[in-house]
py3Dmol code that shows the C-alpha trace and the ligand (Angstrom):
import py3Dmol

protein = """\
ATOM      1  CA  UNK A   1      -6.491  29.205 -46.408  1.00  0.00           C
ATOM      2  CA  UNK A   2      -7.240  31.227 -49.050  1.00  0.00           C
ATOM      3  CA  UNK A   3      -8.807  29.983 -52.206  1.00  0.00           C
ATOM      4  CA  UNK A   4      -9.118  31.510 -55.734  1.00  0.00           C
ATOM      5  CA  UNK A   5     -11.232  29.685 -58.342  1.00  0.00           C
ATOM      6  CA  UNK A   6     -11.022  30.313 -62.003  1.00  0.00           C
ATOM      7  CA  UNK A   7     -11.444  33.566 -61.680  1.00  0.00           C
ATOM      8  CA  UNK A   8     -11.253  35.899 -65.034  1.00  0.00           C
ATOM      9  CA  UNK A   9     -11.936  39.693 -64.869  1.00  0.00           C
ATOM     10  CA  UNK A  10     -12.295  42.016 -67.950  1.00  0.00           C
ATOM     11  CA  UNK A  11     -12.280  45.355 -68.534  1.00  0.00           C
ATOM     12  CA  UNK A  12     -14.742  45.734 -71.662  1.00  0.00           C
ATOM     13  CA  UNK A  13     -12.971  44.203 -74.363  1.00  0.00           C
ATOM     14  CA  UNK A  14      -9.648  43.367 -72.796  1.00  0.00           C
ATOM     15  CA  UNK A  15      -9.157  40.407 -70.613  1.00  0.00           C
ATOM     16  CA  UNK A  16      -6.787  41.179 -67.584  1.00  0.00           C
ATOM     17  CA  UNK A  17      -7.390  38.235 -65.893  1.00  0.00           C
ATOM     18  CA  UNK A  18      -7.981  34.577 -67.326  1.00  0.00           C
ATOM     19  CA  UNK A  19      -9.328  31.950 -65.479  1.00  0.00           C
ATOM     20  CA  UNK A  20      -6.445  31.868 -62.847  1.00  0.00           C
ATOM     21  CA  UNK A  21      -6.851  29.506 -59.845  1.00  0.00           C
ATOM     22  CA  UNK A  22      -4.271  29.133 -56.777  1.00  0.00           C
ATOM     23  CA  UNK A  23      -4.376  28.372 -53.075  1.00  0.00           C
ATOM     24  CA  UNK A  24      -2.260  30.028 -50.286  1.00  0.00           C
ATOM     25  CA  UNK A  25      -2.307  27.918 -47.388  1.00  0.00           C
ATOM     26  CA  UNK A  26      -1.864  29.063 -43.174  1.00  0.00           C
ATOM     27  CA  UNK A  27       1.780  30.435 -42.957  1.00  0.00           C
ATOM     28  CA  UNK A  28       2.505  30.276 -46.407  1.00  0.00           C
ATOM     29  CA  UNK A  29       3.702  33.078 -48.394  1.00  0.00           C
ATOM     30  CA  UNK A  30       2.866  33.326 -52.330  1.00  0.00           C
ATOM     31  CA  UNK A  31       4.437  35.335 -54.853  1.00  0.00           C
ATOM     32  CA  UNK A  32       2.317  36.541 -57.724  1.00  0.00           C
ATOM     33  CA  UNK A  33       5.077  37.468 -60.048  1.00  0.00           C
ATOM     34  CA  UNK A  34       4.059  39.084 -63.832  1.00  0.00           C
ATOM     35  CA  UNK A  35       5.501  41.718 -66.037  1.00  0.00           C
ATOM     36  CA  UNK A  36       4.016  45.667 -65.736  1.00  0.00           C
ATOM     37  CA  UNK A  37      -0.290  44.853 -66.821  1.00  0.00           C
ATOM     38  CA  UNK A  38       0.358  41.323 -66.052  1.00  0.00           C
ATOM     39  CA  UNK A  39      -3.265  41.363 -63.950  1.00  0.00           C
ATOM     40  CA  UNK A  40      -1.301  41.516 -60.324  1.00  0.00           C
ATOM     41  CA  UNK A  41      -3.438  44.464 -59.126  1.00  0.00           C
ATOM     42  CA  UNK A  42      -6.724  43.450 -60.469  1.00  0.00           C
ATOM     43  CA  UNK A  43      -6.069  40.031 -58.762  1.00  0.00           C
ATOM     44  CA  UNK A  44      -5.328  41.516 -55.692  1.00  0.00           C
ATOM     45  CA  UNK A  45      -8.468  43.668 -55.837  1.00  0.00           C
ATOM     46  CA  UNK A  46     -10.561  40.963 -56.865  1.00  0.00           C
ATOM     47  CA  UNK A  47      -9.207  39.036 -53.644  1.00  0.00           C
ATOM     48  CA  UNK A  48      -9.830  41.771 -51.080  1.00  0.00           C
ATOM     49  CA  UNK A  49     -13.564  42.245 -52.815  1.00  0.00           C
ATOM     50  CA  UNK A  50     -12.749  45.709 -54.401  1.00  0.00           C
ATOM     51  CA  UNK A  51     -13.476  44.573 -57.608  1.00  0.00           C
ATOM     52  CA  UNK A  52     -16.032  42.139 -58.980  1.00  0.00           C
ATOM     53  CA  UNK A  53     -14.483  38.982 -61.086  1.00  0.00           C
ATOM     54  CA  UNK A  54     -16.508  38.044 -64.131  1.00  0.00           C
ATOM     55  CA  UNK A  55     -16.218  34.574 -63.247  1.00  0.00           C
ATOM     56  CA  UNK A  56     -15.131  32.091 -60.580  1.00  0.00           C
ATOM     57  CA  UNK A  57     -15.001  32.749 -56.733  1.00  0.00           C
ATOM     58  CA  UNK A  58     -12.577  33.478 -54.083  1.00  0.00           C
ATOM     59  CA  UNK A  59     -12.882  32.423 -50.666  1.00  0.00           C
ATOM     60  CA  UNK A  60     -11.236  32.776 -47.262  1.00  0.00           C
ATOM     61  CA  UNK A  61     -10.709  29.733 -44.834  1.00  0.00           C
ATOM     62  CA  UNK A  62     -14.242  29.231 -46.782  1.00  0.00           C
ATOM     63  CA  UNK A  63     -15.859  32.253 -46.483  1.00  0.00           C
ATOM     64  CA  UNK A  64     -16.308  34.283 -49.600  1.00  0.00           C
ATOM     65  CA  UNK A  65     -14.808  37.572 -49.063  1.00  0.00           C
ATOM     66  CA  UNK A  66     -17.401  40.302 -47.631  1.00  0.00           C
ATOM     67  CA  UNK A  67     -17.229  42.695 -44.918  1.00  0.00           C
ATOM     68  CA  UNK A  68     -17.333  39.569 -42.241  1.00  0.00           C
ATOM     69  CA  UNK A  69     -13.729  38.930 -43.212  1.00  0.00           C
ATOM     70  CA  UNK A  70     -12.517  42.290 -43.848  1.00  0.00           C
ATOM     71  CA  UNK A  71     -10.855  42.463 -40.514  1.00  0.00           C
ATOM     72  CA  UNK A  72      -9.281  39.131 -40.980  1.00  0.00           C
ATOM     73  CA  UNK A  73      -7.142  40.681 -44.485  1.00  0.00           C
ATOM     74  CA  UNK A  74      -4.043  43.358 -44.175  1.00  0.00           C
ATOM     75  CA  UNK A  75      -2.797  44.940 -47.346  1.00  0.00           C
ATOM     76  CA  UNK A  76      -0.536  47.215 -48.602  1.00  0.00           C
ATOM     77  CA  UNK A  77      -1.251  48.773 -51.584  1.00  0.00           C
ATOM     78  CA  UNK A  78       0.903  49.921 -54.938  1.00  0.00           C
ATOM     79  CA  UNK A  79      -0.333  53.305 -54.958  1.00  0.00           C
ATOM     80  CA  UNK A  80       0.004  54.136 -50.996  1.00  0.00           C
ATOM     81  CA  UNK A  81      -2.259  55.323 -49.261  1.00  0.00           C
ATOM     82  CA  UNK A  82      -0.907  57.384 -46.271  1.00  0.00           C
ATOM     83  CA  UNK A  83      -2.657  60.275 -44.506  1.00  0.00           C
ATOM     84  CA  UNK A  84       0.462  62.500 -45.268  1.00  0.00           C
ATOM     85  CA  UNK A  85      -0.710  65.257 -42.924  1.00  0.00           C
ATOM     86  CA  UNK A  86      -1.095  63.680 -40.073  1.00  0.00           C
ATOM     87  CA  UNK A  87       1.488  61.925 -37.572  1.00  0.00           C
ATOM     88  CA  UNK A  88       2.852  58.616 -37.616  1.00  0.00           C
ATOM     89  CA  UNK A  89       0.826  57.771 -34.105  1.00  0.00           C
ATOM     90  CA  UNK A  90      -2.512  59.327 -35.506  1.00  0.00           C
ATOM     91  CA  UNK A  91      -2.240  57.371 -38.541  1.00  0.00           C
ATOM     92  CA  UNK A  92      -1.494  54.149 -37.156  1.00  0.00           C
ATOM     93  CA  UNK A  93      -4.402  55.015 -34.271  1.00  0.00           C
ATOM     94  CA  UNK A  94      -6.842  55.330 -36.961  1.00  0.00           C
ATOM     95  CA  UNK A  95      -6.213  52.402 -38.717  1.00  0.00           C
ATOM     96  CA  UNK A  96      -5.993  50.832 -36.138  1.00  0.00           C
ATOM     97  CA  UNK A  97      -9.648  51.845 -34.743  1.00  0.00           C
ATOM     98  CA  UNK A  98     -11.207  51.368 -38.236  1.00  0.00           C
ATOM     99  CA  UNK A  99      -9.636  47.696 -37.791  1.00  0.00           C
ATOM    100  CA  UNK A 100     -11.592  47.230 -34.513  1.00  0.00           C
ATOM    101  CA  UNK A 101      -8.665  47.623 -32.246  1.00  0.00           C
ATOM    102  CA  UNK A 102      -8.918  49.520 -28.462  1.00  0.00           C
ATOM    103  CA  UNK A 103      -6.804  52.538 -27.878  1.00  0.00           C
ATOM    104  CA  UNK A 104      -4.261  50.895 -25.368  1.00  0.00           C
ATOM    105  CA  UNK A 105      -3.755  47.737 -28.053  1.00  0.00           C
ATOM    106  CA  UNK A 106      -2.546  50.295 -30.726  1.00  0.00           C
ATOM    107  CA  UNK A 107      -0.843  52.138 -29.077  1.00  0.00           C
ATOM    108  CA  UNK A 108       1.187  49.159 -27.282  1.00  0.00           C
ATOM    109  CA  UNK A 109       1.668  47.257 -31.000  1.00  0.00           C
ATOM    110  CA  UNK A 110       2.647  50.514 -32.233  1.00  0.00           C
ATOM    111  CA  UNK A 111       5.629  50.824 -30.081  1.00  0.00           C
ATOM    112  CA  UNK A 112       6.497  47.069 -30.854  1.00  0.00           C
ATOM    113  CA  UNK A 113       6.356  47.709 -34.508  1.00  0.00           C
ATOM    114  CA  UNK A 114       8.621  51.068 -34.757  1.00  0.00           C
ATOM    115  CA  UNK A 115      10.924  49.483 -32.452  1.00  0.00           C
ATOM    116  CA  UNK A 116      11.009  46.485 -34.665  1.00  0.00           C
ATOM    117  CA  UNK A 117      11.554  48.815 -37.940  1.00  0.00           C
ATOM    118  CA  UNK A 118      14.228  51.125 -36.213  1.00  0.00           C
ATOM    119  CA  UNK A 119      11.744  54.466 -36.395  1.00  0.00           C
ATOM    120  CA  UNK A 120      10.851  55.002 -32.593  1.00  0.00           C
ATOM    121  CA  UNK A 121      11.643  58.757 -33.240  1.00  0.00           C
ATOM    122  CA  UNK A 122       9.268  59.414 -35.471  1.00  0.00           C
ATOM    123  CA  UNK A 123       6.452  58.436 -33.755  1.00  0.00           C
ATOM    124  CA  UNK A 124       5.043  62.610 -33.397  1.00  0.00           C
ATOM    125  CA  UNK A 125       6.717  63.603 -37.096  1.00  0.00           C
ATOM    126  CA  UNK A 126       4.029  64.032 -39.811  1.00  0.00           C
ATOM    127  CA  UNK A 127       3.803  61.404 -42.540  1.00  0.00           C
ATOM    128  CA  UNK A 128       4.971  63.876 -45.301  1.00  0.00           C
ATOM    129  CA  UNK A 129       7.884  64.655 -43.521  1.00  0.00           C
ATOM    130  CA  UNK A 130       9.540  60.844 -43.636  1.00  0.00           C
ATOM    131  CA  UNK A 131      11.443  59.293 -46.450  1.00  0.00           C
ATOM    132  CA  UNK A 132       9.863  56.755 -49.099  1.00  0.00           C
ATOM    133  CA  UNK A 133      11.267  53.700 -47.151  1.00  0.00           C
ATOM    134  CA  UNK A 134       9.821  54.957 -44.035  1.00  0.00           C
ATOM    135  CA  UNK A 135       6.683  55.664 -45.371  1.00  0.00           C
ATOM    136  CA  UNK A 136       7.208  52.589 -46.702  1.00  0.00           C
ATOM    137  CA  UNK A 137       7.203  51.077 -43.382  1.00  0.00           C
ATOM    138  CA  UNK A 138       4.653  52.467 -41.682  1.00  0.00           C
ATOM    139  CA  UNK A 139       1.883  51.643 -44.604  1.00  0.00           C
ATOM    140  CA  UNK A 140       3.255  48.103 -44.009  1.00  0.00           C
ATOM    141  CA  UNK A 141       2.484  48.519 -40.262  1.00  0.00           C
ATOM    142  CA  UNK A 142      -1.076  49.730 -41.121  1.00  0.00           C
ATOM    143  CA  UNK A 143      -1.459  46.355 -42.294  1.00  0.00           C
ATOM    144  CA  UNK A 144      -0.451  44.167 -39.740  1.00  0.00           C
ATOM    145  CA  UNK A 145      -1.158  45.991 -36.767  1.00  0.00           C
ATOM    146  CA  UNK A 146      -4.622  44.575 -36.599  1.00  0.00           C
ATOM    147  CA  UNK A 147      -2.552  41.108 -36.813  1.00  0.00           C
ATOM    148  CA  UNK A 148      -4.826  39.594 -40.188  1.00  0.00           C
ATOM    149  CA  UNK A 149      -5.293  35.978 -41.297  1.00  0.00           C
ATOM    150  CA  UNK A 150      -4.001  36.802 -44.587  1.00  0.00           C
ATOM    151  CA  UNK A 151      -1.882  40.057 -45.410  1.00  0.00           C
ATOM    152  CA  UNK A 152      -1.369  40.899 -48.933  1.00  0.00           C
ATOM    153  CA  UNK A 153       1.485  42.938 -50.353  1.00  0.00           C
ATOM    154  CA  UNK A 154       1.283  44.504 -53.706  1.00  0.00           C
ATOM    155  CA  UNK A 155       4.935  45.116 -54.579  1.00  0.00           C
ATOM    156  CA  UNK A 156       6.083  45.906 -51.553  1.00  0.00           C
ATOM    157  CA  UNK A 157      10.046  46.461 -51.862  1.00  0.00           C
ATOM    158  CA  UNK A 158      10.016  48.608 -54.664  1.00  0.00           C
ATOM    159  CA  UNK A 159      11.768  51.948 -53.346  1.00  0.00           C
ATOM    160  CA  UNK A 160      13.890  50.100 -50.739  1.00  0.00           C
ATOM    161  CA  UNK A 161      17.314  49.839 -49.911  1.00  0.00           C
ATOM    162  CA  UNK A 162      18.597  46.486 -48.956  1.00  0.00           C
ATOM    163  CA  UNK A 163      18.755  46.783 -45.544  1.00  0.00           C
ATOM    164  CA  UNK A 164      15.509  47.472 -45.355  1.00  0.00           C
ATOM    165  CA  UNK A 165      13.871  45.074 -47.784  1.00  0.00           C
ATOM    166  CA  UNK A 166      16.044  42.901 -45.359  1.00  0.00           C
ATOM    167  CA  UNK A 167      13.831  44.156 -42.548  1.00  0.00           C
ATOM    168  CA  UNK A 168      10.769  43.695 -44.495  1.00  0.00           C
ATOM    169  CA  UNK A 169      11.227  40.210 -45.005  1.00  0.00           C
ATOM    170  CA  UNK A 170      12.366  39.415 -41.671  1.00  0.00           C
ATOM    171  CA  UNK A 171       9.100  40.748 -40.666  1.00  0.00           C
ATOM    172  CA  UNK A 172       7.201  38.946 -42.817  1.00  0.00           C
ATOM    173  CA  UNK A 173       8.509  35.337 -41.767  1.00  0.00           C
ATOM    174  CA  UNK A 174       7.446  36.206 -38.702  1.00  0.00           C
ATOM    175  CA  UNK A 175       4.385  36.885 -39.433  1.00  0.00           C
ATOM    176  CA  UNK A 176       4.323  33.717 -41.082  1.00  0.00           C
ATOM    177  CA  UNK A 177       5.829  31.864 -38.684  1.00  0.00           C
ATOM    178  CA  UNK A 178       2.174  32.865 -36.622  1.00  0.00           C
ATOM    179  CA  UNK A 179       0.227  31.408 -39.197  1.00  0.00           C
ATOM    180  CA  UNK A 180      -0.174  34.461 -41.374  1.00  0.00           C
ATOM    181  CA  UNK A 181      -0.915  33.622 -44.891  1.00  0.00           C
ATOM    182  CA  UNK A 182       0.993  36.090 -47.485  1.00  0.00           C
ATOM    183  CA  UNK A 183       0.710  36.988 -51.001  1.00  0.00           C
ATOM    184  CA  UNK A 184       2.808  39.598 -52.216  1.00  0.00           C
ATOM    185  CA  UNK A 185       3.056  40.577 -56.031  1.00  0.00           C
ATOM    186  CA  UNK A 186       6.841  41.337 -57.378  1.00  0.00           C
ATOM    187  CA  UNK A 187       7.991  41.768 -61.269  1.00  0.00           C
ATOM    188  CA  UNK A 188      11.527  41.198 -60.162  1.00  0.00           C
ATOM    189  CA  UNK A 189      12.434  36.968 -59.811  1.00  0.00           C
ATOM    190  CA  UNK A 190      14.946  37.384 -56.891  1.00  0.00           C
ATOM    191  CA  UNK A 191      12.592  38.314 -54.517  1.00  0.00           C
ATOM    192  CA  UNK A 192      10.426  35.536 -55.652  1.00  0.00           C
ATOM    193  CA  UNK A 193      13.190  32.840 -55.756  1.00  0.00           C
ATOM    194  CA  UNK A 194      14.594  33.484 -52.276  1.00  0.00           C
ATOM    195  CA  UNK A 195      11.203  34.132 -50.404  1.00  0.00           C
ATOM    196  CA  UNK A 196       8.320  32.358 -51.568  1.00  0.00           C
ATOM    197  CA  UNK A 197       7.507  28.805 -51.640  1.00  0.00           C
ATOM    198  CA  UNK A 198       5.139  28.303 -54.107  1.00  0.00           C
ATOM    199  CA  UNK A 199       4.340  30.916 -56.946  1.00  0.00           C
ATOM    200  CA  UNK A 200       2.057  31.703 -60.138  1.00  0.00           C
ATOM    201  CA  UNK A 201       3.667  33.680 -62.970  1.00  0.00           C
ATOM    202  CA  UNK A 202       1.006  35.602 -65.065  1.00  0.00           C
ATOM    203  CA  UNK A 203       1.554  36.726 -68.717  1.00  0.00           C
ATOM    204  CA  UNK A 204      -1.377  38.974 -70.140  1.00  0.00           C
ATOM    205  CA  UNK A 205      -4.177  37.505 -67.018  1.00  0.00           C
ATOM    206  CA  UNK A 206      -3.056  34.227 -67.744  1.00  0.00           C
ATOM    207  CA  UNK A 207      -0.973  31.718 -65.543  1.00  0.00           C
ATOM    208  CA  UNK A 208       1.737  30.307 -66.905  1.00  0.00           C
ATOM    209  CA  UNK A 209       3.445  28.506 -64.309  1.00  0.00           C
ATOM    210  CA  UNK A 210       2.558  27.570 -60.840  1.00  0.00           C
ATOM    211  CA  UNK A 211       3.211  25.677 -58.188  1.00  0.00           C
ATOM    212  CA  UNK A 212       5.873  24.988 -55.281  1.00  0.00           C
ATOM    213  CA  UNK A 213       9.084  26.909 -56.247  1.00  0.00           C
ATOM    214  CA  UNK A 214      10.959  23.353 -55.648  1.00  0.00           C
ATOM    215  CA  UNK A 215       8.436  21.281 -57.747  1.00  0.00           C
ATOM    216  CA  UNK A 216       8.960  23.663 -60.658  1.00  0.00           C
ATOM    217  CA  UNK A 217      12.503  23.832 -60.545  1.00  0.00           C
ATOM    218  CA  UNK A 218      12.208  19.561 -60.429  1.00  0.00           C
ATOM    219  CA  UNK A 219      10.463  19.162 -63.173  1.00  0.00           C
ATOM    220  CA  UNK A 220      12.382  21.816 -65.257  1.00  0.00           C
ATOM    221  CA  UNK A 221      15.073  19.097 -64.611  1.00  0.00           C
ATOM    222  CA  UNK A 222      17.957  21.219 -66.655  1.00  0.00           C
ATOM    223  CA  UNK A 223      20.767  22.484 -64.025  1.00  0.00           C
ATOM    224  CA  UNK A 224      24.271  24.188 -64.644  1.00  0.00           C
ATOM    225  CA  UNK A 225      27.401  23.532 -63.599  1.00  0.00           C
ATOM    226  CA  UNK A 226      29.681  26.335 -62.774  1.00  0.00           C
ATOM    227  CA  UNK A 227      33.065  25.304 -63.399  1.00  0.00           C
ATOM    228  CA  UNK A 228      36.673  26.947 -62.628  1.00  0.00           C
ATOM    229  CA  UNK A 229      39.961  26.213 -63.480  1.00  0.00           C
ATOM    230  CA  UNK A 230      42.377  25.354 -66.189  1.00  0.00           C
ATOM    231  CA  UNK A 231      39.977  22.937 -68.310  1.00  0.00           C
ATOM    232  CA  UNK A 232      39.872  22.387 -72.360  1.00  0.00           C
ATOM    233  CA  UNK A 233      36.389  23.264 -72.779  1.00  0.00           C
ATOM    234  CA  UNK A 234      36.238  21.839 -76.301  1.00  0.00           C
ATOM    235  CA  UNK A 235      36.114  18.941 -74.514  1.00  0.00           C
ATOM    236  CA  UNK A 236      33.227  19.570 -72.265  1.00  0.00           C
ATOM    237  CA  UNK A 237      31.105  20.769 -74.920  1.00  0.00           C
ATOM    238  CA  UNK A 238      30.931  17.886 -76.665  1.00  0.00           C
ATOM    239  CA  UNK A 239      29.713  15.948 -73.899  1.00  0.00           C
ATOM    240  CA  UNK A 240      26.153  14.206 -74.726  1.00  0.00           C
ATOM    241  CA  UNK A 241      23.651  16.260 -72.683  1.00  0.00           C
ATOM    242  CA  UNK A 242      25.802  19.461 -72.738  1.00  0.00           C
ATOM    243  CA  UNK A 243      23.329  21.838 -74.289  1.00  0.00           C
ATOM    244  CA  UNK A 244      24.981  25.144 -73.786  1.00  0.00           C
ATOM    245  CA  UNK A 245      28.657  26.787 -72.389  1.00  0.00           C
ATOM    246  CA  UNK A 246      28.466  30.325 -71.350  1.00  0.00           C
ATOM    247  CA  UNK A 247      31.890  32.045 -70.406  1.00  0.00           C
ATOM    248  CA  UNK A 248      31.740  33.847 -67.263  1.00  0.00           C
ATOM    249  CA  UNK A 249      34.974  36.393 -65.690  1.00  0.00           C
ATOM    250  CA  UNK A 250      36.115  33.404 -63.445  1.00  0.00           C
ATOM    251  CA  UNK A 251      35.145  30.391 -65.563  1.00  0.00           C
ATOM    252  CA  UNK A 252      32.109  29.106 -67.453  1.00  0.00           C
ATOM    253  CA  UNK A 253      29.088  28.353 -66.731  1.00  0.00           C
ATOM    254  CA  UNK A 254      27.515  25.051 -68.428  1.00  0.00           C
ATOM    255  CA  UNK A 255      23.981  24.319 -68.994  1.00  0.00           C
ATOM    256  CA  UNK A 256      22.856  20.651 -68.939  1.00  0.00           C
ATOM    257  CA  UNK A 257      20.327  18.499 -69.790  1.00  0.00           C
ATOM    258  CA  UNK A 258      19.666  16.786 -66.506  1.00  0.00           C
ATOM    259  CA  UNK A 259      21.804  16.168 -62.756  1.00  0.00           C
ATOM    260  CA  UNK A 260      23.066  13.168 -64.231  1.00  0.00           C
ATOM    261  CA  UNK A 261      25.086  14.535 -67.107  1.00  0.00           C
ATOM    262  CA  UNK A 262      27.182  16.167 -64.065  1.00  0.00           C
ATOM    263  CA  UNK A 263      28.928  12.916 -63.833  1.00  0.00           C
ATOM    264  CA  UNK A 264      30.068  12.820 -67.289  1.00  0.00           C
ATOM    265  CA  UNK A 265      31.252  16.407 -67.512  1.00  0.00           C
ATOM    266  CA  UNK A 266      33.215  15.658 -64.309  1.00  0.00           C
ATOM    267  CA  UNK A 267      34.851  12.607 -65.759  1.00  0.00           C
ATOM    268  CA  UNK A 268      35.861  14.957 -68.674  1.00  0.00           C
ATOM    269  CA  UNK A 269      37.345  17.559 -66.365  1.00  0.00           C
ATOM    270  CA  UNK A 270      38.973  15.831 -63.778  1.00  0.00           C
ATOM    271  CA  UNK A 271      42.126  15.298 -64.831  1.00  0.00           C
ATOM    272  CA  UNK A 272      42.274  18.963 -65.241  1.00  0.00           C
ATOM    273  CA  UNK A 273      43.025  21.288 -62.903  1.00  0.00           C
ATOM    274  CA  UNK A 274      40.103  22.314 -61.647  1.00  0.00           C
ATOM    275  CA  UNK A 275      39.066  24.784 -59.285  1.00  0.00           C
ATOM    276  CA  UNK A 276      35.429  25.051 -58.526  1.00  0.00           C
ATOM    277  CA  UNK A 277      32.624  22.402 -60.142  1.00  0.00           C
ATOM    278  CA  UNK A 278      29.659  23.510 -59.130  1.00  0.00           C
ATOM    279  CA  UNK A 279      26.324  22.049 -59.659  1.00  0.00           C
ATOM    280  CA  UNK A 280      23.624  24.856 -59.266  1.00  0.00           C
ATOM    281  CA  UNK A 281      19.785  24.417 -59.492  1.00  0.00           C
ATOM    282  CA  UNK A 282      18.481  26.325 -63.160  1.00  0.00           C
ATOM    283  CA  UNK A 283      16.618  29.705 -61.504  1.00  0.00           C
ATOM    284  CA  UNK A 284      13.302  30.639 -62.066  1.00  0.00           C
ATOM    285  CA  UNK A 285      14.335  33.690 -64.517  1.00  0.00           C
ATOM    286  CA  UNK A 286      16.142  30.683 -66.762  1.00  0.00           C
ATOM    287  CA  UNK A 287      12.419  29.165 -66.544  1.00  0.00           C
ATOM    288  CA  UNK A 288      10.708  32.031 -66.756  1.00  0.00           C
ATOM    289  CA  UNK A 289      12.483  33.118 -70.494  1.00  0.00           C
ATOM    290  CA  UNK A 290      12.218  29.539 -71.865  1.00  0.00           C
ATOM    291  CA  UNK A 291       8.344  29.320 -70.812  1.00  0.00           C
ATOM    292  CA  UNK A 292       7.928  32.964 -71.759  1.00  0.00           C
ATOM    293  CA  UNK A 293      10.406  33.031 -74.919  1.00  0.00           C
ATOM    294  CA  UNK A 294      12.843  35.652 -74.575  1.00  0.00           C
ATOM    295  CA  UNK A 295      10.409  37.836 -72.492  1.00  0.00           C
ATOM    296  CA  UNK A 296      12.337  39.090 -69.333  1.00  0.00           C
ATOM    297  CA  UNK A 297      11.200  40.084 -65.931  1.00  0.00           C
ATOM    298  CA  UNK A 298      13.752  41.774 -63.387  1.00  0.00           C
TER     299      UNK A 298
END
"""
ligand_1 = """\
31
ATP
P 1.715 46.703 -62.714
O 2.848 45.812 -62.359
O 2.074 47.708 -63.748
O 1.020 47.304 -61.532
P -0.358 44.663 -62.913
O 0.211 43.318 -63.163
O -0.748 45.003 -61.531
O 0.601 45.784 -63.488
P -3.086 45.369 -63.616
O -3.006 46.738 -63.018
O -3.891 44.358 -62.930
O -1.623 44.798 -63.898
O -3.625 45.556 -65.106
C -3.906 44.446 -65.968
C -4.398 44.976 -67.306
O -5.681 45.565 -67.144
C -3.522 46.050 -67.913
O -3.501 45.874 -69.321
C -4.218 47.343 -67.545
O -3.985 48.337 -68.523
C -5.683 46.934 -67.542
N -6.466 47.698 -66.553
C -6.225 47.753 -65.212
N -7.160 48.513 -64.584
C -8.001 48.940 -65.556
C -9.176 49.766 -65.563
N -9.667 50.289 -64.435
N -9.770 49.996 -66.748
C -9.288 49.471 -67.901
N -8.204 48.675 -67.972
C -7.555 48.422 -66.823
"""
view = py3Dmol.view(width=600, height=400)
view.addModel(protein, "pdb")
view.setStyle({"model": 0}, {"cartoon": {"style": "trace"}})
view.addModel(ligand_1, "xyz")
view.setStyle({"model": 1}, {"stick": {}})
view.zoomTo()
view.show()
């Protein structure tokens, strides 16, 4: 498990990081999601012992992070940091030997891993010579070749196509699935919402929200209703616990107080003819620009 402890880090006058606690547990991946000089990076260096907090601690199934542990962490940085010159097979070998590994291990995960990302053939072609997704790849098989307790991933689908952010993630359940615990810093919400189960969102160092994806959607307790067909939506909006009617192509899209006002707006509707009624949970960018005012992150 790892554990951070009000940690705060700041660079002379200007506080990048304020006091911001969070666990991730065995197999659980964590999203750290925060605009552009939210404090991701700095949190992620002051994690993997690169940087020095001001305050607080961090700790790893309660060790504090030093060189005893390094072997036990996997990360992928936002800046990469390939050997371009040399070949995908000496890269991953060094690595791989700086991580402790044998020869004959490497090599044999190695195989299992370009297989798994669909890049067998360019095992002998230099690192400069392969796109940004599969350079992509291979700095995420740096990481995990050395199989580490907890692997952290500083934005690691920007650049890719779908497909391959597809790939990415399968990779990364499995991982967890094996006990792995993940932390992986995004600024855009999707990849949050459908992969993570518990999350902090930092604005300026400072956490604003946190805590199991489900548990904050709960408490936000507002849902919408997205609603098709031939309805008089005069009607709807007057509703008690209504609070806001959006029109969409196909229909509308109604924002309500709480699940039980669902029953009222159906009552109002369903001697209409209706198409589609909907009752969606709110998402987390909904959440985020309430908590955040008007500030968006995608
Ligand atoms: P991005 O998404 O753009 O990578 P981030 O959330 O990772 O941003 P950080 O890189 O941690 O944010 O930066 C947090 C704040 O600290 C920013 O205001 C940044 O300008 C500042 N900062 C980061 N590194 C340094 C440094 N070495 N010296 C001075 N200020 C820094």
């Amino acid at each position: 498990m790892l554990n951070v402890e009000h940690i705060s880090k700041s660079y002379g006058k200007h506080l990048a990081v304020d006091d911001l606690s969070f666990t991730v547990e065995n197999g659980e991946i964590f999203g750290l999601l925060g605009e552009n000089g939210a404090g991701k990076t700095t949190t992620f260096r002051i994690i993997m012992g690169l940087l020095a907090a001001n305050s607080g601690k961090v700790t790893l199934n309660g060790k504090p992070i030093d060189y005893s542990v390094t072997n036990e962490i996997g990360f992928v940085t936002e800046e990469r940091s390939l050997l371009s010159k040399l070949t995908v097979k000496e890269q991953l070998l060094f690595y791989g030997i700086l991580k402790g590994l044998e020869e004959e291990e490497i090599l044999k995960r190695m195989d299992i891993w370009l297989e798994k990302f669909q890049i067998s053939e360019y095992k002998n072609r230099k690192i400069k010579e392969l796109s940004k997704g599969n350079q992509q790849k291979i700095q995420f098989i740096s990481a995990v070749l050395h199989e580490p307790k907890l692997l952290i991933l500083d934005e690691p689908f920007t650049g890719l196509d779908p497909i391959n952010v597809k790939m990415m993630k399968d990779a990364i359940y499995e991982l967890k699935e094996k006990g792995c615990s993940i932390i992986f810093s995004s600024h855009q919400m999707e990849h949050i919402e459908q992969f993570c189960e518990k999350l902090v969102i930092l604005v300026k160092g400072k956490s604003i929200l946190s805590g199991y994806v489900t548990e904050v959607k709960k408490a936000y307790q507002k849902m919408n209703i997205r609603l098709r067909g031939d309805i008089d939506i005069e009607k709807v909006k007057k509703v008690s616990g209504v609070l806001s009617v959006s029109h969409l192509v196909d229909g509308y899209l109604i924002q309500i107080e709480n699940e039980s006002v669902a029953d009222l707006v159906f009552r109002t509707v369903k001697n209409s003819k209706v198409l589609t009624f909907d009752l969606q949970e709110p998402t987390l960018n909904e959440i985020f620009i309430e908590k955040v005012g008007g500030l968006h992150v995608s």
